[in-house]
N, C-alpha and C positions, 0 to 999 in steps of 0.2 A: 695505038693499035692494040687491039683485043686478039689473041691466040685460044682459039678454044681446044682442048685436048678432044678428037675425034672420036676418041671413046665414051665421051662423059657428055655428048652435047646438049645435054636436056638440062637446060639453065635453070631450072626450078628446083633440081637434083645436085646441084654444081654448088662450088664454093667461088667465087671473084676476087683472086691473089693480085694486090694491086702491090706496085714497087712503086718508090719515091724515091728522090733524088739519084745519090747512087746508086741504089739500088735498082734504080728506071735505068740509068744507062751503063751499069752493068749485064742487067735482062736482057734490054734492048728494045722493050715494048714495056705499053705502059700497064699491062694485064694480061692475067691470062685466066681460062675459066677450069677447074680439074673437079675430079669425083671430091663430095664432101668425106671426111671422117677424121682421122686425131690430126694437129695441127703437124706432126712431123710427117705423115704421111703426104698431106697438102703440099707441102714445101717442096719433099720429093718429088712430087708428082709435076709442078710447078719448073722446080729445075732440070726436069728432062724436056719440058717444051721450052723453056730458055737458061740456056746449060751457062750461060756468064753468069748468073746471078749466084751459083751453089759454093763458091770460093766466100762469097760474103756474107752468108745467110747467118752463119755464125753468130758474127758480127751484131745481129740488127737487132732490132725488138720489132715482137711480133703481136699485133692487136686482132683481135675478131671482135667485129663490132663495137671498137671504140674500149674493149676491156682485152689488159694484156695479159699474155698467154704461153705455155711453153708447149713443149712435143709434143705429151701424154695428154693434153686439152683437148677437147673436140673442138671443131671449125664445121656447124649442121649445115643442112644445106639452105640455099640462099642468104647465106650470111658472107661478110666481106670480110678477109684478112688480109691487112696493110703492111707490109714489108717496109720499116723506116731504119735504112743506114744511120749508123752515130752521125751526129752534126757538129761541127766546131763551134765552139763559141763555145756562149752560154745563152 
């Protein structure tokens, strides 16, 4: 399930916050869509339309577009940032 934030719904304008594993089911859904601009903003934005995910965010490593990324990075628009909880193993 895709959650679009109501204020941002112009998906060409929008950044695509995707959660993986725990990450997915600590959200709750598996995406959600918010306004583009620095990746800490994204995140925030993100954790107000699924407020389970913001305990773990810490946590994760955070990619846009395949390159990873911290706060103060931009997330432009129509670009995908991947929310990946630590994984056990190796």
């Amino acid at each position: 399930m895709t959650v679009i934030d109501p204020a941002h719904h112009e998906v060409d304008r929008a950044v695509r916050v995707r959660f993986w594993a725990g990450a997915r089911a600590a959200a709750g859904v598996e995406e959600v869509v918010v306004a583009a601009g620095r990746v800490g903003e994204v995140t925030a934005a993100a954790s107000r339309l699924a407020p389970g995910v913001a305990a773990i965010l810490p946590l994760c490593s955070l990619l846009v577009d395949g390159h990873r990324v911290g706060p103060d990075d931009d997330a432009p628009p129509s670009s995908v940032l991947e929310v990946l909880p630590p994984f056990a193993g190796g």
